[in-house]
C-alpha positions in Angstrom: 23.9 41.6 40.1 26.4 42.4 37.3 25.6 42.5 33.4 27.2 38.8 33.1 24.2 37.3 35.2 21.9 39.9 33.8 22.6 38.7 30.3 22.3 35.0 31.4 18.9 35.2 33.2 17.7 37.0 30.2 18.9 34.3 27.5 17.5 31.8 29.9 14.1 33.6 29.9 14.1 34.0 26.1 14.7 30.4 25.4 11.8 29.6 28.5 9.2 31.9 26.5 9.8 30.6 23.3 9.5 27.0 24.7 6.1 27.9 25.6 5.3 30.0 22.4 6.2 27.4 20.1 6.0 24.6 22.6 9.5 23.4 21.7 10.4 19.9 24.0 13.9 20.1 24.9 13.9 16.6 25.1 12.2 15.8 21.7 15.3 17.9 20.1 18.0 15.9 22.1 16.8 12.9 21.7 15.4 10.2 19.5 12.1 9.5 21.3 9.9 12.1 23.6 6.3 12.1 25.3 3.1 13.3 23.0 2.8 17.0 24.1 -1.1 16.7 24.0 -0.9 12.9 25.4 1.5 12.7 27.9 0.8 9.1 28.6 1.5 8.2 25.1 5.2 8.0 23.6 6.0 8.9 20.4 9.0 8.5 18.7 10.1 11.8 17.3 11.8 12.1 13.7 14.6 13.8 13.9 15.8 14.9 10.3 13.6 15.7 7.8 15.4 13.6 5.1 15.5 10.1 6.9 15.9 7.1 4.0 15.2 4.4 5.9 12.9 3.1 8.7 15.2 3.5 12.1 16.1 0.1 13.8 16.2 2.0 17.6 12.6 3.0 17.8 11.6 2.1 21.3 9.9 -0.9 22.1 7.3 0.7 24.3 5.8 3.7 21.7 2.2 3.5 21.2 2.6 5.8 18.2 5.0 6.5 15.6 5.6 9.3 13.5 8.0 9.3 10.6 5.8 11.3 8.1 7.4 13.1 5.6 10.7 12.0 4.7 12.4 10.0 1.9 11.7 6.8 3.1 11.5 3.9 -0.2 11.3 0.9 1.5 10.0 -0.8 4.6 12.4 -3.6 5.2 10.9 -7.3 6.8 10.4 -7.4 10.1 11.2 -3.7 11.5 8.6 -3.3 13.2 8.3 -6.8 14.7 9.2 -5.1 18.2 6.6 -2.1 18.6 4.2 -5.1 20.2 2.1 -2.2 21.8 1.9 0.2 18.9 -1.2 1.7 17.8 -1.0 4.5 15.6 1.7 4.7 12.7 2.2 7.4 10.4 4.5 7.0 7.3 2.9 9.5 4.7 4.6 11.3 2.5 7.4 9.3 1.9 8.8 7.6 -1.5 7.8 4.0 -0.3 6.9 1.8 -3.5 5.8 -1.6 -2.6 4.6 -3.2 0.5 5.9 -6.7 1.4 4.0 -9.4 3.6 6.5 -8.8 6.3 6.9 -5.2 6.4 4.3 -4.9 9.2 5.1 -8.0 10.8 4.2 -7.8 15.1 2.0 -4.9 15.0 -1.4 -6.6 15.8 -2.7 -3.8 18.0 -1.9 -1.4 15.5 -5.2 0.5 14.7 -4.3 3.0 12.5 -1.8 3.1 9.3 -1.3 5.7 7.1 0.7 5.3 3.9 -1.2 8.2 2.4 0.9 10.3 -0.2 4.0 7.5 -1.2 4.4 5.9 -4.7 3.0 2.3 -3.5 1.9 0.5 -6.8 2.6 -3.2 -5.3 1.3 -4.6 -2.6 1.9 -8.4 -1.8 -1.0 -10.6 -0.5 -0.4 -11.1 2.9 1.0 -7.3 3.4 -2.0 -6.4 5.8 -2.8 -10.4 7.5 -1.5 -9.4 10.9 -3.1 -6.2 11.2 -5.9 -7.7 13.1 -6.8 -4.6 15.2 -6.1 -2.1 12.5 -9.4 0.3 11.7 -8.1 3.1 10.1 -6.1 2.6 6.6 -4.7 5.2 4.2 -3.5 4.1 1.2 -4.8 7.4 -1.2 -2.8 9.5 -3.3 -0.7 6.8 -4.5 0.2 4.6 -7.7 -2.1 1.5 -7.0 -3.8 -0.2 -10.5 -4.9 -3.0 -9.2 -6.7 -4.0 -5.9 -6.2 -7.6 -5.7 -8.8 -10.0 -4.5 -6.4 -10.9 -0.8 -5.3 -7.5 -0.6 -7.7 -7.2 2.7 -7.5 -10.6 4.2 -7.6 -10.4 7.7 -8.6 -7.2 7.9 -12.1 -7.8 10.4 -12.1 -4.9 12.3 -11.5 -2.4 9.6 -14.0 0.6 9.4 -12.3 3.0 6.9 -10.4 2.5 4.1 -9.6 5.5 1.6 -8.4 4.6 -2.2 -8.5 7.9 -3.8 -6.3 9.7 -6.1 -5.0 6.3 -7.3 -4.7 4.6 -10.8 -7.5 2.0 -10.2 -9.2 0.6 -12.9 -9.7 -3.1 -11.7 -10.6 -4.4 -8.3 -10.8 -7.7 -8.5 -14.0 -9.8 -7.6 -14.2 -10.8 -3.9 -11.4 -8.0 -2.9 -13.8 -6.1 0.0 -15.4 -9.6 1.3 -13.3 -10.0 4.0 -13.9 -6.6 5.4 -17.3 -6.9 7.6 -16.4 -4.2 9.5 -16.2 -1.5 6.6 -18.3 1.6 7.3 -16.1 4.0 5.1 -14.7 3.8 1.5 -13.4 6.5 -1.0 -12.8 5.7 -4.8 -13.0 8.8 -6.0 -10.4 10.2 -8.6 -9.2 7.0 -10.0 -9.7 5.0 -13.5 -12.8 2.6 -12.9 -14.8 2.5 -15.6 -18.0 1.2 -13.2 -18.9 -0.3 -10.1 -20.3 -3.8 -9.7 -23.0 -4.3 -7.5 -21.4 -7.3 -6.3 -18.4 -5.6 -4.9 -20.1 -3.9 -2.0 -22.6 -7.2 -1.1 -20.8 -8.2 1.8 -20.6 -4.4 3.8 -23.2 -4.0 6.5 -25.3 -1.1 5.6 -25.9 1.9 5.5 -21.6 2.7 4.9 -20.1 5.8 3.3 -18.8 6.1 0.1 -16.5 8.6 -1.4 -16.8 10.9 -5.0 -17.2 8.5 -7.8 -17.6 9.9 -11.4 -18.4 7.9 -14.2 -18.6 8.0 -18.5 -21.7 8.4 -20.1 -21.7 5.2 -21.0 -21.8 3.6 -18.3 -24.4 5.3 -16.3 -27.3 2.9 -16.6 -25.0 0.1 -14.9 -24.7 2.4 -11.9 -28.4 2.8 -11.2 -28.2 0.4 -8.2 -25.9 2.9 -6.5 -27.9 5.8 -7.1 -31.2 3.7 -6.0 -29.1 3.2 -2.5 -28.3 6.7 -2.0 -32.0 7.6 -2.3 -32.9 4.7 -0.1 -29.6 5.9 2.7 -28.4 2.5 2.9 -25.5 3.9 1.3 -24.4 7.4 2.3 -22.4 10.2 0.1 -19.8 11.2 2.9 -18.4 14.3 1.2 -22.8 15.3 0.9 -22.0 17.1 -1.7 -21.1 16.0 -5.8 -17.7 16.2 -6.9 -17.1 18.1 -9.9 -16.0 16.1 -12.3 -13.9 16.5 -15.7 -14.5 13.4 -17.9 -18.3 12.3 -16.8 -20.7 12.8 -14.2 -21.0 12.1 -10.1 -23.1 9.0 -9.5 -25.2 11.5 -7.1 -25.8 13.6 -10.4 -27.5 10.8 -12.7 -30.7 11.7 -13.7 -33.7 10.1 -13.9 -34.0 9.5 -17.4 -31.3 6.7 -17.4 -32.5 4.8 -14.4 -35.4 3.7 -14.1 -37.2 5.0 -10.4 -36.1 2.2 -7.3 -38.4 -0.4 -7.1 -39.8 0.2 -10.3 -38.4 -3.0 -11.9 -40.6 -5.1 -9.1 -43.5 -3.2 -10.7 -42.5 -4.1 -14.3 -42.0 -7.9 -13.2 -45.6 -8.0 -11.6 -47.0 -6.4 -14.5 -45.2 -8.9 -16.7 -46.2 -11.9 -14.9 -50.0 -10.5 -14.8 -49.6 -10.2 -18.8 -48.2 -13.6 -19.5 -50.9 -15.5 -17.0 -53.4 -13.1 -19.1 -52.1 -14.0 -22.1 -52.0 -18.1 -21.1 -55.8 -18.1 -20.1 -57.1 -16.6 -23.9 -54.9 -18.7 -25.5 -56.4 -21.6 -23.3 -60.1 -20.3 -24.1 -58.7 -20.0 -27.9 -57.8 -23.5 -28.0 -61.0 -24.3 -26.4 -63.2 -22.9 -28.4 -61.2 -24.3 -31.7 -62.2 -27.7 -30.5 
């Protein structure tokens, strides 16, 4: 064997052993779409550069999952997905994307998981989420949303988690979690609420898990119902543990003192009741006796 073919068998085992150190896919560098290493039977569509600007218009038709997580990505134009009919999971964190339009996810009804953690989203329009029938998994923390709208969610049945933290929420309007009567997971935490209604939560089967909420001072007392469901584990603390927190105080951190102990106002409307048929019958003897 001369040093020519020596030298070629030995760059061809190099490049073999770092295939398998690193687990490099040929095809995945070649080309625009390759199978999931750990899930052959699933194909992915593999991002090329790392500074993509727009959504492609060639993903396959036939990907289950798609990938295009960390690039610079602003917009998500009508329609471009309208073709991934089988898609399930689809990953576009980490990304500049600003608003969400009713037809940027148009076709994907089997999709069951979206992640649009980590983008600049402040807008989203009312029907952005209507076709996402299937979906069960959505990210939309660490983002710019204010507002959550009161049809942000409609059609959303079969969701199960939903994370919202590391926003700018201070309003969610009334009615805005109603339509999810699958919801077994929400976060809140690290945004701008000044309280929590009880009201907002009235249509989610229990027990579900909520995220790190901290509140002001002075608004501790209106919180008691959520600290009276903790205690009871109809609603659990997923993180079990209390966030720290900078301007007030975890909801799992409220003491005593400024709510009163569950069940206790049943007690105090008993007693009440008791007092004013007490106080009916000696003012009935009273008047009795006068005449």
């Amino acid at each position: 064997m001369d040093m020519s073919s020596k030298a070629t068998n030995a760059a061809t085992f190099s490049i073999l052993f770092l295939s398998v150190i690193f687990n490099v896919d040929s095809a995945c560098t070649k080309e625009k779409y390759c199978v999931n290493t750990y899930e052959p039977s699933l194909l992915s569509f593999g991002r090329i550069y790392w500074d993509l600007t727009q959504v492609p218009r060639d993903i396959p038709a036939e990907s289950l999952s798609v990938c295009l997580k960390q690039n610079v990505i602003t917009a998500i134009p009508d329609g471009v997905f309208s073709h991934l009919l089988r898609c399930q999971r689809l990953d576009l964190s980490y990304n500049h994307i600003s608003s969400l339009r009713n037809l940027s996810f148009k076709g994907l009804v089997l999709l069951k998981y979206l992640d649009l953690g980590n983008n600049y989203v402040s807008f989203v329009e009312a029907k952005a989420f209507e076709e996402l029938e299937s979906l069960q998994t959505l990210n939309l923390g660490n983002n710019c949303l204010s507002t959550i709208s009161q049809r942000i969610f409609k059609g959303l049945k079969h969701l199960r988690r939903l994370y919202l933290e590391n926003n700018k929420i201070s309003n969610i309007e009334k009615g805005a979690f109603f339509p999810l009567n699958s919801l077994q997971v929400v976060s809140l935490g690290s945004n701008k609420l000044e309280t929590l209604d009880p009201n907002m939560f009235v249509n989610l089967l229990r027990p579900f898990y909520f995220g790190s909420f901290c509140a002001r001072s002075h608004v501790w007392e209106s919180l008691c119902w959520l600290r009276d469901e903790l205690i009871h584990g109809s609603i659990y603390n997923f993180e079990n543990v209390a966030p720290v927190c900078q301007t007030g105080i975890s909801v799992v951190q409220i003491h005593s003192s400024f709510c009163s102990p569950p069940g206790v106002y049943f007690v105090k409307l008993e007693l009440l009741h008791s007092t004013f048929l007490l106080s009916l019958f000696a003012l009935i003897c009273l008047q009795m006796n006068i005449g």
